[in-house]
C-alpha positions as CSV (number, residue, x, y, z in Angstrom):
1,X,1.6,25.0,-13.7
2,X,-1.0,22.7,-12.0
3,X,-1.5,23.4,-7.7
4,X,-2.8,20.8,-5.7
5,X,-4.9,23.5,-3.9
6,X,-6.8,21.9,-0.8
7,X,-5.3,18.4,0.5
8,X,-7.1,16.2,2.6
9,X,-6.6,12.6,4.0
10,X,-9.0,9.6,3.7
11,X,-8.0,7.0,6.2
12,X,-7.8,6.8,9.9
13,X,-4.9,4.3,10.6
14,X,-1.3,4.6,10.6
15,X,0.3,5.2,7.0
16,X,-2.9,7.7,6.6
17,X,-1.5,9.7,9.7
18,X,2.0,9.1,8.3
19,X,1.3,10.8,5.4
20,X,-1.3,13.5,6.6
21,X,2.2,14.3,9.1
22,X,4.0,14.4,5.7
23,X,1.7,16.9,3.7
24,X,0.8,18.9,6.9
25,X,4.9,19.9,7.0
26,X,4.0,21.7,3.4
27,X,0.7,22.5,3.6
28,X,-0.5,23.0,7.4
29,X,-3.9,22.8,6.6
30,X,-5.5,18.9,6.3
31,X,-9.1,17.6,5.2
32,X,-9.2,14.7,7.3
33,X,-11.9,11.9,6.6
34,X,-11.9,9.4,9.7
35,X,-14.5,7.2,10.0
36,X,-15.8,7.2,13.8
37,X,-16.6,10.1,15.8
38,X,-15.7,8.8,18.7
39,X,-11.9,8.6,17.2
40,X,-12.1,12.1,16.1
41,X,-13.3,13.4,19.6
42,X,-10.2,11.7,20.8
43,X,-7.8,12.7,17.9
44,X,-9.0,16.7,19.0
45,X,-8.5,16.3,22.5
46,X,-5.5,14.5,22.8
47,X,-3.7,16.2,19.5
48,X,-2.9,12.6,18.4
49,X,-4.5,9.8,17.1
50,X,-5.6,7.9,19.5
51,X,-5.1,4.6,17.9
52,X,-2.2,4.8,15.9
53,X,1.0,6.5,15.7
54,X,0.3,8.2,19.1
55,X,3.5,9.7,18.8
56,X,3.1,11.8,16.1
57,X,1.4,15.1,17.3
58,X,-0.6,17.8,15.0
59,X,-1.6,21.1,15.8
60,X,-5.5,19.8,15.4
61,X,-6.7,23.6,14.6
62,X,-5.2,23.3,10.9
63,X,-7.2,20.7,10.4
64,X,-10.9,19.5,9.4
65,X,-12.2,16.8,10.5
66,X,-15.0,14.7,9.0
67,X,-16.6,11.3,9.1
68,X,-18.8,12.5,6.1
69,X,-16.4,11.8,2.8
70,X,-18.9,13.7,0.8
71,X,-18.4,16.8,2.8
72,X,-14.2,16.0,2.1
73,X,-14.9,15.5,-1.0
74,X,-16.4,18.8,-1.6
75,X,-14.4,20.9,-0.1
76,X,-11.2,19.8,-1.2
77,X,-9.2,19.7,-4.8
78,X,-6.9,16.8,-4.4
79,X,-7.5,13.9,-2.5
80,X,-5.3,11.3,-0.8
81,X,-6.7,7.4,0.0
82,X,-5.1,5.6,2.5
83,X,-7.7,3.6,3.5
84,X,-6.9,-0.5,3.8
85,X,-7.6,-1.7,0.1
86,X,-10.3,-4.4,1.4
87,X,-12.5,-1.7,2.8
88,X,-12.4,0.9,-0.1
89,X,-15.2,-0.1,-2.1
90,X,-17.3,-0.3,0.8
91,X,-16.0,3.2,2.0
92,X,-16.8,4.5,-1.3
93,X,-20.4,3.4,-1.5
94,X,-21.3,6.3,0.1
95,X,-20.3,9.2,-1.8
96,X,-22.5,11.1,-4.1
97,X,-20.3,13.7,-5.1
98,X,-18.5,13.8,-8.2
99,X,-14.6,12.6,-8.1
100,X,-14.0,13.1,-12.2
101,X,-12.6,16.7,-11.4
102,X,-10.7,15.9,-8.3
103,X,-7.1,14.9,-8.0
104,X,-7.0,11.6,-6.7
105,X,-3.9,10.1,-5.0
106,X,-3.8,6.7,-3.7
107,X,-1.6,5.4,-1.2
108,X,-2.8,2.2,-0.8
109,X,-0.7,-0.7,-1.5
110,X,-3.9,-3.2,-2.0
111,X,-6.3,-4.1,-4.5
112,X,-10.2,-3.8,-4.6
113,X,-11.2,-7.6,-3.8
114,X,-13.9,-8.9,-6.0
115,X,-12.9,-6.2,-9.1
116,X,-9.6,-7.3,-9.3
117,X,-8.4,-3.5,-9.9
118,X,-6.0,-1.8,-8.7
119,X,-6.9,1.4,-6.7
120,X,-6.2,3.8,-9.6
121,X,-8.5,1.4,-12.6
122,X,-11.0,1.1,-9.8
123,X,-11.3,4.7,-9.5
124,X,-11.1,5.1,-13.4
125,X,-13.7,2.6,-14.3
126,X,-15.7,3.1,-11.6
127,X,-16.1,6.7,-11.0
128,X,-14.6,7.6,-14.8
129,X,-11.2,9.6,-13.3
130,X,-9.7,10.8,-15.9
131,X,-5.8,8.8,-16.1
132,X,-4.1,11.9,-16.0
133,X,-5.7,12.9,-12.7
134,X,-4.7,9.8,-11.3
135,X,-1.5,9.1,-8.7
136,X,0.0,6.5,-6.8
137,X,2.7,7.0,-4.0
138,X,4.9,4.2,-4.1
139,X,8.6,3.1,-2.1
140,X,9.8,1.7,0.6
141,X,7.9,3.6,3.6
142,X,7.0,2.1,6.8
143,X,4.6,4.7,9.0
144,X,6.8,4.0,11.9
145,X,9.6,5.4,10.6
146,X,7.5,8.5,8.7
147,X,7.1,8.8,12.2
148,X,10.2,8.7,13.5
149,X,11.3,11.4,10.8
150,X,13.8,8.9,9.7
151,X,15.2,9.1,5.8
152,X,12.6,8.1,3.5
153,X,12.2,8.2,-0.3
154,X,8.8,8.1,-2.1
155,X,8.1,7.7,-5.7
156,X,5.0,9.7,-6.5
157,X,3.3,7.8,-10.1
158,X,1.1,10.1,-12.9
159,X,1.0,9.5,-16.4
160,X,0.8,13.8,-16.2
161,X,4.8,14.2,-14.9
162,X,3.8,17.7,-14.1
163,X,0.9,16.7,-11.9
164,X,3.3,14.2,-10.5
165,X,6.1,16.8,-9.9
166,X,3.7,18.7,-8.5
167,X,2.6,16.6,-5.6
168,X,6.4,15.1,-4.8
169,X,6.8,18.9,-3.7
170,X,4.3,19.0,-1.5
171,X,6.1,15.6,0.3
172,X,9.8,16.5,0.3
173,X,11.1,17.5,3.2
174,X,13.9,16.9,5.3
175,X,13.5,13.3,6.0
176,X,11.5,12.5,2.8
177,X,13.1,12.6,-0.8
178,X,10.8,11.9,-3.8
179,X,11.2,11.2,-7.5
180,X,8.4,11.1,-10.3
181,X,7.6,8.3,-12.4
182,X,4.9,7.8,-15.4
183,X,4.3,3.8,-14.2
184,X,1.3,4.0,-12.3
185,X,0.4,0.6,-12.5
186,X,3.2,-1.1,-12.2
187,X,4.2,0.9,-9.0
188,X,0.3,-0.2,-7.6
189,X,0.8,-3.8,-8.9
190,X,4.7,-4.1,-7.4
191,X,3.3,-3.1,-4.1
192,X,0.8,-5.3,-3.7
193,X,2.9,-8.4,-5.1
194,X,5.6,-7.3,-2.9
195,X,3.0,-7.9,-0.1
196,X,2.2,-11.3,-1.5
197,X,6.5,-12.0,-1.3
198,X,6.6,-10.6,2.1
199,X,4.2,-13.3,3.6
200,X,6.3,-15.7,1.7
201,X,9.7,-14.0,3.6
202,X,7.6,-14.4,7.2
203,X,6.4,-18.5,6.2
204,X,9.9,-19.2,5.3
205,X,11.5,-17.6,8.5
206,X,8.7,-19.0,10.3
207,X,10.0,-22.7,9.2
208,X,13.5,-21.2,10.2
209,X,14.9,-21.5,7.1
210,X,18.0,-18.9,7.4
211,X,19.3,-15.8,5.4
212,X,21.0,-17.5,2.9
213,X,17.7,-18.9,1.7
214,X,15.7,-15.5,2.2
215,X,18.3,-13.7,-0.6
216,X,17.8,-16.7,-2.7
217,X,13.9,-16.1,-2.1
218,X,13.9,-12.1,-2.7
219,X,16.1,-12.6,-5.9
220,X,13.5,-15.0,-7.4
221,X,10.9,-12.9,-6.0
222,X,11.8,-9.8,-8.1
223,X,12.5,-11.7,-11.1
224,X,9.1,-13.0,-10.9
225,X,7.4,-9.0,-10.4
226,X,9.1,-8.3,-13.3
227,X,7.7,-11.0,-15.3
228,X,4.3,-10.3,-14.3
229,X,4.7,-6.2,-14.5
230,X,6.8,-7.0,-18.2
231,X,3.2,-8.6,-19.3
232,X,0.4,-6.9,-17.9
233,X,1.8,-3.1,-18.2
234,X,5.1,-3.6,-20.9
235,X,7.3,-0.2,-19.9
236,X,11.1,0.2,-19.8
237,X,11.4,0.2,-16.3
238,X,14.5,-0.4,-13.5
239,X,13.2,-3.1,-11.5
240,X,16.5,-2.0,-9.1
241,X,14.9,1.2,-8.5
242,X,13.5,1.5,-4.7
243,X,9.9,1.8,-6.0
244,X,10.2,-1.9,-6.8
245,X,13.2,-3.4,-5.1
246,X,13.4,-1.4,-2.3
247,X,9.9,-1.8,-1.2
248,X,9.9,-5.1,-1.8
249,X,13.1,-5.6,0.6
250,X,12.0,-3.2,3.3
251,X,8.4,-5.4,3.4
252,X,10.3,-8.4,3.9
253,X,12.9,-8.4,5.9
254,X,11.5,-5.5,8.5
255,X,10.2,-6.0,11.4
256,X,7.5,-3.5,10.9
257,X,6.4,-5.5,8.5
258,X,2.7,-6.8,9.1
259,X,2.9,-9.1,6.2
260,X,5.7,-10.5,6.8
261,X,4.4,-11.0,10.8
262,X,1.3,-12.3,8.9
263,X,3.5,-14.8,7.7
264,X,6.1,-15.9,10.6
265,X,2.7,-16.9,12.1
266,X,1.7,-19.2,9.4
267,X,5.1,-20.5,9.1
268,X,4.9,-21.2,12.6
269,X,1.8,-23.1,12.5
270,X,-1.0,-20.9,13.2
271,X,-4.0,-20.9,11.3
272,X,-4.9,-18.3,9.0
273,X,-7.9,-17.4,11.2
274,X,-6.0,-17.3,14.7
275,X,-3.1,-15.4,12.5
276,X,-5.7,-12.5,11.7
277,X,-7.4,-12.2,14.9
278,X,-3.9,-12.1,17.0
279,X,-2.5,-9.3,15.2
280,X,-5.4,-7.1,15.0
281,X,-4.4,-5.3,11.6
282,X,-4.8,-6.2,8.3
283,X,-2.2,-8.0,5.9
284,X,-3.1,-6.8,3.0
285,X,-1.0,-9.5,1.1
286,X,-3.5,-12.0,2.6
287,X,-6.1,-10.7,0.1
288,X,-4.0,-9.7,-2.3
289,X,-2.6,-12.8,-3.1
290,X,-6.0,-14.3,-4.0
291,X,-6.6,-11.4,-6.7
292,X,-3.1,-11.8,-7.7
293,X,-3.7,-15.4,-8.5
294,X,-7.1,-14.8,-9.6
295,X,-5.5,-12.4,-12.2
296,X,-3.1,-14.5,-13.3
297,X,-5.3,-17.1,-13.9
298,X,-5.7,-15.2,-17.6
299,X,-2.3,-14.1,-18.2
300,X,0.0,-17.2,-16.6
301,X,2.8,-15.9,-16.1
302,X,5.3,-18.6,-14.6
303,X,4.9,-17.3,-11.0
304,X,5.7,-20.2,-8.6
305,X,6.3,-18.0,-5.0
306,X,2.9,-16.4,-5.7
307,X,1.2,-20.0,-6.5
308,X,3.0,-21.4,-3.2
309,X,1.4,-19.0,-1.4
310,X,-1.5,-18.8,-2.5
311,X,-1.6,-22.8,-1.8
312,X,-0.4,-22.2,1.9
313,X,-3.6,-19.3,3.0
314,X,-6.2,-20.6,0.5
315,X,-6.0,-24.1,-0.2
316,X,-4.6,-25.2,3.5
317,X,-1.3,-26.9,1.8
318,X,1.6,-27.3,4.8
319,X,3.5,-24.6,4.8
320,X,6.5,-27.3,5.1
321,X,5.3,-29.0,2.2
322,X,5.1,-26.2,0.1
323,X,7.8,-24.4,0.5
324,X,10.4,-27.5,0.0
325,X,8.3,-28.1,-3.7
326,X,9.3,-24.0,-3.6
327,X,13.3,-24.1,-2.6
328,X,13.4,-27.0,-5.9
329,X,12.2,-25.3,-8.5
330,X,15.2,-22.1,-7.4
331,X,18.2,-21.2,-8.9
């Protein structure tokens, strides 16, 4: 029967301290590897962090704190990144401690830029992870409402079920219900298109184009993840189940949404730039739709709402432009 053993948390902002509330519920004992000291300081004073999810409060003598991810790495068995997918290859540059044995987990819904890999290839041909030591947590599951203790279902992904089992126990609860699946990449693939679609939700109510229009949108928008999942990673999968669907309708109609934000403001008229800078977090969709497109520039799969918005951030196309050559080529 594998055991998790020691859990500890690699991110700082707020679905890391979502999910470190999550496993401390089970566990009450964290590794916790935040980057600044000064944050950490704060985090053990105030018995919150300090910049996110202030609301959430942990009893801070069950947990370690480090801003050395060799010394988390060390000293605990399974590991879980939440770190924003632009900055994880940086992030990792540092360590010089072996990974191969550990458990890795990865809760980012992101890509490595530049590689092109989703988190879990990254960290298999990178730092030669073995597959079955590999997991994804996947669903729809804003940190705001983690933090609220509202009702939340998570889909942890292994191809080892029992490693997978294993860790969906240590994140039920209450408000948190979790199934196993053996799709790891298309649950790390889904979330980040679904980040892509989400921007593409925000444009088009941005340019005030109504509900009626945003079903027609999401509907296509599925049909097209499944194409893309159907030829990069062929499995029998439900593409109803809330892994895909659901996160991909929580991310773009809710207001917590920072892609779909991302978007309203482009659809608006702001530049990508003034966009960025105004909302002070990262849309990961922004950068995943460039290594989206960049990927598909091998496979081409007919996918027209990724192309469109792609065209909008990258190649400066008018939003109102684009998205009327968009609402044409819909059923």
């Amino acid at each position: 029967m594998f055991d998790c053993g020691k859990i500890a948390v690699i991110g700082g902002g707020s679905w890391a301290t979502a999910v470190a509330k999550i496993i401390m519920a089970h566990t009450h004992h964290l590794g916790w590897n935040i980057r600044r000291d000064d944050r950490i300081e704060d985090f053990r004073r105030l018995g919150h962090n300090p910049a996110y999810l202030e609301s959430v409060h942990f009893n801070v003598n069950d947990i370690f704190f480090s801003t050395d991810l060799n010394e988390i790495v060390q000293r605990y068995d399974t590991l879980v990144f939440v770190t924003p997918s632009p900055y994880l290859k940086n992030h990792l540059r540092k360590l010089k401690t072996r990974l191969k044995d550990k458990f890795i987990v990865t809760a980012i819904k992101g890509i490595v830029p530049d590689d092109n890999l989703v988190c879990s290839e990254y960290f298999h041909q990178v730092f030669d992870v073995p597959y079955e030591n590999l997991a994804c947590i996947g669903g729809p599951s804003h940190a705001e409402e983690v933090a609220l203790e509202r009702l939340t279902y998570l889909t942890v992904g292994c191809h080892d079920t029992e490693k997978a089992r294993a860790f969906a126990k240590v994140l039920a609860n209450d408000y948190v219900k979790t199934q196993v699946s053996n799709d790891v990449l298309g649950i790390e693939y889904s979330s980040v298109l679904k980040n892509v679609y989400s921007i593409a939700s925000g444009i088009c109510s941005g340019l005030k184009y109504g509900d009626n229009f945003q079903a027609v949108l999401l509907s296509n928008a599925i049909a097209e993840m499944q194409r893309f999942l159907n030829t990069v990673y062929p499995l029998d999968r439900n593409m109803v189940d809330s892994v895909y669907l659901g996160d991909l309708l929580v991310t773009s109609y809710s207001n917590f949404s920072r892609n779909r934000t991302f978007g309203t403001m482009i659809g608006k008229g702001y530049s990508v730039k003034s966009a960025q800078i105004e909302m002070e977090m990262i849309a990961e969709g922004y950068f995943g739709t460039k290594c989206m497109k960049e990927i598909n520039s091998r496979l081409h799969v007919n996918m027209p709402i990724l192309d469109a918005v792609y065209n909008i951030l990258y190649e400066r196309i008018s939003p109102q432009i684009e998205i009327k050559l968009l609402t044409d080529s819909f059923r």
